[in-house]
Structures are given as structure tokens and as C-alpha cells.
N, C-alpha and C positions, 0 to 999 in steps of 0.2 A: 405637077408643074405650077409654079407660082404665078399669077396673073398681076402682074407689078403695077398695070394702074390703076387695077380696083385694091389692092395694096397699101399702094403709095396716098390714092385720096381716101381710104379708110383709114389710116395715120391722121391726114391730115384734118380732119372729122374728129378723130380722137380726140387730137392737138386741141382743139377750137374746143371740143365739152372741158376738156379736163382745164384748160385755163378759167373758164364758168366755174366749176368746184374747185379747182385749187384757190378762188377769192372766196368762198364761200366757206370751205375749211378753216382757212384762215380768221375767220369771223369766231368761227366756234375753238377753237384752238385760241386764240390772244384772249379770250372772256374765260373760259375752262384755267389756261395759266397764272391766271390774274384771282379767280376767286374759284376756281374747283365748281365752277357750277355749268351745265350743260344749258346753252342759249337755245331752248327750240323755238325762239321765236323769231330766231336769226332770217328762216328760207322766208317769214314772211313780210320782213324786214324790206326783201331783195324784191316780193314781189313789189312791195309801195314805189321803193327805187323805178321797179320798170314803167308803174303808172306815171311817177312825177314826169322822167323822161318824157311819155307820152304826152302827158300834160305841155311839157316846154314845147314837142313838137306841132300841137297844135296852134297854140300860144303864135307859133312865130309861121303860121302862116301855110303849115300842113308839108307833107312831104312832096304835092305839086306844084305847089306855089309856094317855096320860102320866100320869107321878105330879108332875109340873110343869106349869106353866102353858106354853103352846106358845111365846108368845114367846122364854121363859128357855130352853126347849127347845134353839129355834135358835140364838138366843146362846151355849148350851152345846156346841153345835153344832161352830159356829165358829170360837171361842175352843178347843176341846181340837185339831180338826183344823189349823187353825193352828198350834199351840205342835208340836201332833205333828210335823208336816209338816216345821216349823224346826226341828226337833231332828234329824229325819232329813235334814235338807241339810248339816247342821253337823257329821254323822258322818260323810255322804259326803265331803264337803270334804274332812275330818281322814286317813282313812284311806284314800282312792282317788286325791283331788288332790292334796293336798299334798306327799307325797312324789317327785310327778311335775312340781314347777312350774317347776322349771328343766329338766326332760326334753324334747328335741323337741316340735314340738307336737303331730304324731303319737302318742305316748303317752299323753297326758290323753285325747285324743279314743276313740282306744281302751277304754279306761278309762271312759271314760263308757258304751259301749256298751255293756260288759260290767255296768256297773252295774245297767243299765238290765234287761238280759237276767235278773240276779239279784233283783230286786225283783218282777217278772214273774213268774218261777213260785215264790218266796216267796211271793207273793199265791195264785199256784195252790195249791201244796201244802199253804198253810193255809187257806185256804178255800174253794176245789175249782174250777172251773168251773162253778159255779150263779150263774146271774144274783142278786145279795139288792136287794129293794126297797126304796126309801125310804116308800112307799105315800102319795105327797106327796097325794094328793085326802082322804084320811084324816084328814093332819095337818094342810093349812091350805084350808078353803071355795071351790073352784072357779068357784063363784059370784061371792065376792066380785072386788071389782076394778074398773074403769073403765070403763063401758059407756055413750059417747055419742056416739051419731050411727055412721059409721064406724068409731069408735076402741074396740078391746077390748082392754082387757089386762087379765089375770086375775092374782092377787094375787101369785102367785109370781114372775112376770114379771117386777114391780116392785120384788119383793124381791129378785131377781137384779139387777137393772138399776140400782137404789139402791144395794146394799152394794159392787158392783163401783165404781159411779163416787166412793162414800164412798173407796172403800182406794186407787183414783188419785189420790184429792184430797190423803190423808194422806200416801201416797209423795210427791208433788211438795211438798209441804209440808216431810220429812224432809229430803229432796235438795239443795232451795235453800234452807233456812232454818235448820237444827241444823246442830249441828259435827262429829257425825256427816257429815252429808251435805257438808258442804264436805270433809272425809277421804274419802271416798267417791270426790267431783267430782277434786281431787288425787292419787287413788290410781289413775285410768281414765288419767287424761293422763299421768302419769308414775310408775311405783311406785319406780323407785328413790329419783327425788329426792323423792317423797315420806316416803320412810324417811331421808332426807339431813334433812329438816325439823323430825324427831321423829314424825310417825306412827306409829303401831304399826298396820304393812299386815298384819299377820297376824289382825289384832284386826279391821280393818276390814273383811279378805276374811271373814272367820267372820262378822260381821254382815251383811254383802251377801248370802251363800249361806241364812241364817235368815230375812231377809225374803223372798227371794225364793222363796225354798221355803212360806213362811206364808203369800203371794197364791194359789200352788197348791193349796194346801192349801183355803184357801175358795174355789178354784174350783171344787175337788172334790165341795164339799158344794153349793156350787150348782148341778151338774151334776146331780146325786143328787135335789136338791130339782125340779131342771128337768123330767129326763128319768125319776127314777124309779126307775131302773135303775142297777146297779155291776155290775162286774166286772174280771176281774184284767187286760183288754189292752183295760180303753178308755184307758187313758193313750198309746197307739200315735200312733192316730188323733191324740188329741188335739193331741198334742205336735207334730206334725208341721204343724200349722194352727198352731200358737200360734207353731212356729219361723217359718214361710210369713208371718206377720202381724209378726215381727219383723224378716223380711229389707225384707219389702215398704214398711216403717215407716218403715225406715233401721237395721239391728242397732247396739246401742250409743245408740240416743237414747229417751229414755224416752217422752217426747210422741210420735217413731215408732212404737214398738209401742201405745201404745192407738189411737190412728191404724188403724195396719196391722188391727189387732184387730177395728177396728167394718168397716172396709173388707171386710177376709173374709166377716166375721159377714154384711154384705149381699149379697155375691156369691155364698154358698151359698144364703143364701133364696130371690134372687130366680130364680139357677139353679134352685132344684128346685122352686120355682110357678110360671114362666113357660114351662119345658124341661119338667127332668125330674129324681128326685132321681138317677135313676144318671147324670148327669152332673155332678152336683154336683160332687163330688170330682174331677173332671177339669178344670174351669174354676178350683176354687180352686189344685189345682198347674202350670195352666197360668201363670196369675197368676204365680208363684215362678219358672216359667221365663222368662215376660218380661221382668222387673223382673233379672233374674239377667244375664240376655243386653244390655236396652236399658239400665236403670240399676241396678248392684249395687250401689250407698250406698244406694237407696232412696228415698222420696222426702224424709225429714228427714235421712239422716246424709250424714256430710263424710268428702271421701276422706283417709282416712291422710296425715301426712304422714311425708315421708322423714329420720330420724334420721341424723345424717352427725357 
């Protein structure tokens, strides 16, 4: 016998991770498309996003005493963690990739690790190994929220669950509809003869690495707002579900990774209300090894073709 409202709010739980990986997917998916290179410095990217947030939040007055209205709060939120975040993909690009784009592909990937390693205890040594709270019950009414019948989600949920699915609406809108996004689309299938066209692929990789660094970035603060908690090695974890949701997606297809993204998002929940959470994390990289072994395109991406 089904028990529908541990069910119904392990859905809902799901919902809320898998919108967290499916922006983070998407980070490693739009960089992967654009130059074949796997971003693992992406989770830690999202961890900096969640400090700047933290940052604005203190900034404007702490989550017991804003000096702003809490909306403008999170917007401010948002918006600085974002721009941050883009500004930091746009310096790693400059200085860690680019001089490595025609290097083997062994050396980026390298390269990224070591990135990754550096921003890591950057975070450490500037601000320490102490967990800092968002003190999310402080800043938005735990109460408030949707409570009918089975269904509860409580306001954050929704604010997690809404602005992740606002910023998939507005990527696939960028993608397929601006000219941006068709240089984009042009520049994943071919860079050379994209720059044979007039593109300016250098222009266009710095914009790819900016947005996709700015979804990290508010996934960071949604993280923060979700869980509450920061610190300098939850982009680890993170990153490594968000890559797992974009291999599972299809890597390279953008509708793959938020796919992949809510997919995880479920199979962690329901793994650790129906199981148990110490196997959570076992069933979701299980997952990455089946899809890797039965289907590695994923279930949305296309195999390579061969250049001859």
C-alpha cells in the first residue's frame, strides 16, 4: 500500500534537488558543447555563487534584521551571485582554458582539476572551515506555502523550484532564438567553420562560460536558501551529480541535462525515503555507471559523428 504523502513530499524533495542539478548540468553541458572539454571546476564555481549570496546577505543587514525588503533581498541575492559567479567562469576560461585549447585534451581537463583544487581551499583559507548559515527560517515564513490535502511545499521549495525552471525557460529561449544562441548552436557543431563564417568563437566561448557559470551561481544561493548551510567542499558533491545528470541527459544537449537533473533530483529522494540516505549516493552513481556502460550518449544526446 502506497503511503501518498510520504510519496507525494518525496516527489516533491526530488523536484527541488533535481532543479539544483539540472542548473548545474547545464553548466557542464553548454562548456562540453562548445569545446569538448569537461568543466570540473564548474561544482566549485556554484560553491563561490553560494558564498557571494551569503556575502550580499550579510552585506544588507543579515537574515534578522534586513535593511531591505526580503524580496529585493533575494533578488539582490541573485543577481550579485550571478554576475559573480560569471565573472569567475570568464577569468577561468581566460587564464586556465584558453591557452590550453588547442593543447591535447588531457591538458584542459587537467587544468580544470587543478582549478577546482584552487578555489577550494581559496574558500578554505578565506573563510575557514566553519559551516555560515543562510538562516533561511529567519528570512522567508516556513509556514508559508501550499498545504492541501497531501501536498506541502513550503515557500522556499517554490522559490527554488520556480526560479530554476524561470532560468531553463530563458536559456532555451537564448539558444533557439537570439543570435547569440544560433553562434552558440554553430560554434558546438563546428568552431572552425564557424570562425570561416565570421563568428567571433572567442566571443562566443567567453559568453557560454558566463552564463553558464551565472546558473551556478543561483544555484548556489538556492542551495544556501534550501539547505541553509555553506561551505568551502559542498561544490564536490555537488558537481559530481550535476556532471551524473548531465552524462545521464545526454552531455551536450541542453533539454538532456535538465532531464537528467530532475531524474537524479528523484532517485536521491526516493533512495533515501524508501532505502536509506547512506545509499543515496550509491544508487545515484550507480545510475552514471549504467548509462556509461548501456547507453553513454544518454538518453537525449547523438553519437559523434566521424570527421573524415
Amino acid at each position: 500500500m502506497i503511503d501518498w504523502n510520504v510519496f507525494v513530499q518525496l516527489t516533491v524533495n526530488g523536484l527541488t534537488l533535481g532543479s539544483l542539478y539540472a542548473l548545474i548540468a547545464l553548466g557542464y553541458t553548454m562548456v562540453y558543447g562548445i569545446l569538448k572539454l569537461l568543466n570540473f571546476a564548474h561544482g566549485d564555481v556554484y560553491m563561490i555563487g553560494a558564498f557571494i549570496g551569503y556575502g550580499v546577505l550579510q552585506a544588507l543587514g543579515g537574515p534578522l534584521d534586513p535593511s531591505v525588503p526580503v524580496a529585493l533581498l533575494i533578488v539582490a541575492m541573485f543577481a550579485v551571485a550571478m554576475l559573480g559567479a560569471g565573472g569567475l567562469g570568464v577569468a577561468i576560461e581566460r587564464f586556465a582554458y584558453r591557452p590550453l585549447r588547442n593543447a591535447p585534451r588531457i591538458a584542459p581537463l587537467i587544468s580544470a582539476l587543478g582549478v577546482s583544487f584552487f578555489l577550494q581551499n581559496s574558500a578554505l583559507l578565506l573563510f575557514s572551515a566553519n559551516f555560515r548559515s543562510y538562516e533561511t527560517f529567519s528570512l522567508i515564513d516556513p509556514i508559508k506555502g501550499i498545504h492541501e490535502g497531501v501536498l506541502n511545499i513550503s515557500l522556499v521549495r517554490i522559490l527554488v523550484i520556480v526560479t530554476a525552471v524561470a532560468l531553463m525557460v530563458l536559456l532555451t529561449f537564448l539558444v533557439r532564438r537570439t543570435q547569440l544562441g544560433k553562434a552558440m548552436r554553430a560554434t558546438s557543431f563546428d568552431r572552425e567553420a564557424a570562425a570561416m563564417m565570421g563568428i567571433d568563437v572567442d566571443r562566443v566561448i567567453v559568453a557560454t562560460f558566463f552564463i553558464s557559470s551565472a546558473l551556478a551561481g543561483a544555484a548556489g544561493v538556492m542551495s544556501g536558501l534550501l539547505f541553509s548551510q555553506v561551505y568551502h567542499f559542498m561544490g564536490f558533491t555537488a558537481g559530481l551529480k550535476g556532471f551524473t545528470a548531465a552524462v545521464v541527459g545526454g552531455i551536450g544537449s541542453i533539454p538532456g541535462a535538465m532531464f537528467g537533473g530532475i531524474l537524479i533530483g528523484l532517485a536521491e529522494a526516493y533512495s533515501a525515503g524508501y532505502l536509506s540516505s547512506v545509499y543515496q549516493d550509491l544508487i545515484v552513481f550507480s545510475i552514471l555507471i549504467a548509462f556509461m556502460l548501456a547507453r553513454p550518449t544518454g538518453l537525449f544526446g547523438a553519437r559523434a559523428l566521424q570527421k573524415v
